[in-house]
N, C-alpha and C positions, 0 to 999 in steps of 0.2 A: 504494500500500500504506500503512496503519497500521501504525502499530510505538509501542511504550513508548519515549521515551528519555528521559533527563537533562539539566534545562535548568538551572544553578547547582545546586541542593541542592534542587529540585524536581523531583520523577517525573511526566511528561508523555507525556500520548497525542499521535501528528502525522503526520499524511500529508506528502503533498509541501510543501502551501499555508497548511497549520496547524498551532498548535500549541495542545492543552488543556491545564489542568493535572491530572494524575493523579488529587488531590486532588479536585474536579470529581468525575470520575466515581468514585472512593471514598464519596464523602458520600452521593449516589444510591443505589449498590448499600447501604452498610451499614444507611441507613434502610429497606430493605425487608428485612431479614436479620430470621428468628425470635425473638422477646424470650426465648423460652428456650432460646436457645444460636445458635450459627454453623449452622444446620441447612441452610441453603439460602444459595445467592448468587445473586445480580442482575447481568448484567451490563449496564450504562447508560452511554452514550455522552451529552456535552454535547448540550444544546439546539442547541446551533449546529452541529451536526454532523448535521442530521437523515436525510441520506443514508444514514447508518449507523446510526443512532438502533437499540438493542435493548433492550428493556424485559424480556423473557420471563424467568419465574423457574425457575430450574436447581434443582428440589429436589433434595435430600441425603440425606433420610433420616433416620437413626442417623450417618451419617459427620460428619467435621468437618472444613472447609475451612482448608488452611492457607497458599493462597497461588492464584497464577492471573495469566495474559498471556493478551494480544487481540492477532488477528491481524484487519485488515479488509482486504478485495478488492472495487472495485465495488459500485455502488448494490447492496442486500440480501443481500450478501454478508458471512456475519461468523464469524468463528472466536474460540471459548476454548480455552483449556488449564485444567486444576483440576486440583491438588496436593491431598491433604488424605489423613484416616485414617481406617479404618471404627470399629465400635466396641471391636473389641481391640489398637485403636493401629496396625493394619497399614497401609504407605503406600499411596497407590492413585495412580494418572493417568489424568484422564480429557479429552479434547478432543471439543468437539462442532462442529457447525457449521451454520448458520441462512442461508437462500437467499431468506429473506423479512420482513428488517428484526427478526428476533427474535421473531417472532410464532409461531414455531416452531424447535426445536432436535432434533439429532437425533447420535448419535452419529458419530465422523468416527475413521477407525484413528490410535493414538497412536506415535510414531517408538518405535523399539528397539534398543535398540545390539548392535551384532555378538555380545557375549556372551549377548546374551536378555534383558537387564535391562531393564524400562521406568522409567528415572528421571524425578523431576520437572523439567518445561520452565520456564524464565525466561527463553526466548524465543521469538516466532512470528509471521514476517512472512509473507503471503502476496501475490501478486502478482498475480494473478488466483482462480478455484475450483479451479483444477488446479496451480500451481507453487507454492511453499513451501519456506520454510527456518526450523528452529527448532533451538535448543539448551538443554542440560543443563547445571546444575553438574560441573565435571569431577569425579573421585574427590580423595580425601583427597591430599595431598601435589601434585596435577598442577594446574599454574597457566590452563591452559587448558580449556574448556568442550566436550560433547560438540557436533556440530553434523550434523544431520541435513538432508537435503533430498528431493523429492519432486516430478516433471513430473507425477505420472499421478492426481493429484485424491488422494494417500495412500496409494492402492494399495501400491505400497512406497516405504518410506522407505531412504536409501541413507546413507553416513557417506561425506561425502567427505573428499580426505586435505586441510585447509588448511596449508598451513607456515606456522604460526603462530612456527616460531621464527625462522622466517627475517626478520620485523617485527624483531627486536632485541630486542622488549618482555620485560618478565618476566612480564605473564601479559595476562589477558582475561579479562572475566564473562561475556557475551550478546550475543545478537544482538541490533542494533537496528534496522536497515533491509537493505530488499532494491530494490532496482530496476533497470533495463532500461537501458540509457544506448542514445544517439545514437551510437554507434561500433558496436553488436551487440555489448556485452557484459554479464554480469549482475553487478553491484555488493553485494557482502555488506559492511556495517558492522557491528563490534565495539566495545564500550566496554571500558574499566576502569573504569569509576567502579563504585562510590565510591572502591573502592582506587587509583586510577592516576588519570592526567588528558591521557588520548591513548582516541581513534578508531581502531579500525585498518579498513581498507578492501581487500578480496578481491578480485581480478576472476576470469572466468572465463566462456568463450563456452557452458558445457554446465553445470550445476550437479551433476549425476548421473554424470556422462562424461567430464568434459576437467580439465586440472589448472587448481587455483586457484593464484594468485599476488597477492603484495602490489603494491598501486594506490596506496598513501596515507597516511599519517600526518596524523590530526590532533587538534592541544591544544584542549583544550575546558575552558572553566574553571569 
């Protein structure tokens, strides 16, 4: 899997064996963005990344992009998230997904929280075309983030319960990594950053079904 994570005070893309710097693929996408206005995003993966290489351009419209995460799975497999608002400021979320290095995109169902609200995602790891874990900014005042997952390619997305307070921590922003370990369990990482300077790490044999528990702590600086 791809995931965004934080490497010193730089935003970085990084599977297992790499790691880009976010900036990288920022410079890519905003050079193809409309000179009159944010109308559309690109989303572009490093050169050296060409297994996952996505060029395709995600027009907009009238709306206005105000943010977005990458989730990557296997060669031509590529997931976004886009945050942004139409043209009377209302928020929108949209995820798509591309099975063919970007050369096509295609809408993908976006997670919804128990109350019905679909918030903006600032995270989205997937692990293959069918399993996935992403989250939300939490609401106003709650120090932890919403956190959605999915076995069935999206079909539904589920809210598992993480005892996030059981970490100790005082809170958490996003997801940043998901994977599979050598024991059969599945590995969710969390940051703090930029606020905090801890990792926290989930495990759980079911991601939709069995309870999660803390694996981990770790300082990152």
């Amino acid at each position: 899997a791809i995931a965004q994570c934080l490497v010193g005070s730089e935003m970085c893309i990084r599977d297992r064996l790499h790691t880009w710097p976010s900036s990288t693929v920022r410079k890519e996408a905003t050079s193809q963005r409309s000179t009159n206005g944010p109308r559309s995003a690109s989303i572009v993966m490093p050169k050296r990344a060409q297994s996952w290489q996505t060029d395709q351009l995600l027009m907009l419209g009238s709306d206005t992009l105000t943010d977005w995460c990458y989730g990557f799975a296997g060669t031509g497999q590529g997931y976004a998230a886009l945050n942004g608002t139409d043209a009377n400021g209302a928020p929108w979320v949209k995820v798509f997904q591309t099975l063919d290095h970007g050369a096509s995109w295609e809408r993908f169902p976006t997670p919804k929280a128990a109350d019905g609200v679909v918030r903006p995602l600032n995270g989205l790891c997937f692990y293959n075309a069918g399993i996935a874990v992403a989250t939300a900014p939490g609401d106003d005042g709650s120090p932890w983030p919403y956190v959605f997952a999915t076995t069935d390619d999206g079909s539904t997305w589920v809210e598992p319960d993480v005892p996030f307070a059981a970490s100790g921590q005082t809170g958490a922003n996003r997801l940043t990594d998901l994977y599979f370990s050598d024991t059969g369990q599945w590995l969710v990482t969390f940051t703090q950053a930029p606020e905090g300077t801890r990792e926290l790490v989930f495990e759980t044999s079911d991601l939709t079904h069995a309870p999660w528990t803390l694996s981990a702590l770790h300082d990152i600086s």
